[in-house]
C-alpha positions, 0 to 999 in steps of 0.5 A, spaced: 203 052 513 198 051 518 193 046 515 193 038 517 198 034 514 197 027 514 203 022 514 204 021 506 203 029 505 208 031 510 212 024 507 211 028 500 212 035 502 219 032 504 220 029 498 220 034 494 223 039 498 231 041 495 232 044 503 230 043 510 230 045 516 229 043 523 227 046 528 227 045 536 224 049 541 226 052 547 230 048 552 228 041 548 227 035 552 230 028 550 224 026 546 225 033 542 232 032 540 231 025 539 226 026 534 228 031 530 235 028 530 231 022 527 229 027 521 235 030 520 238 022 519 232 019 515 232 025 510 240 024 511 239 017 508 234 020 503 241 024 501 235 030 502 240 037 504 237 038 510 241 042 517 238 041 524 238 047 530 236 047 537 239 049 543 246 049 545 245 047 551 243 040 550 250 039 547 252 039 554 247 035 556 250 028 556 244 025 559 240 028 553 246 026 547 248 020 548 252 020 541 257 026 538 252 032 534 253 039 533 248 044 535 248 050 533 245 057 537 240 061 533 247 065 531 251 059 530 253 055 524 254 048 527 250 044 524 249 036 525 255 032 520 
């Protein structure tokens, strides 16, 4: 997927999709985490499957995690609850 979205395409995309996955770069920084940690929760809400990964550095990060969440490595299965 590389053409522009706008807010209520990407809105629908997600709708419809029976499976998400977010993904973070390499070494996120707070406002990474913090946003695709918001995703994972609002489609949560949504009751939409989704999982979330990112670097299992950050987990040991408590200036970063403030709140319990697993991560999981690009070989794990740890995902958020």
């Amino acid at each position: 997927m590389t053409e522009p979205l706008s807010v209520q395409q990407m809105a629908q995309r997600l709708k419809s999709a029976d499976n998400i996955l977010i993904l973070c770069h390499k070494n996120p920084d707070g406002d990474t985490v913090g946003c695709g940690s918001a995703l994972y929760y609002a489609l949560k809400a949504l009751d939409k499957p989704s999982r979330y990964i990112t670097d299992p550095a950050v987990a040991k990060s408590p200036r970063i995690m403030e709140t319990p969440m697993a991560v999981a490595s690009s070989t794990g299965t740890s995902i958020l609850p």
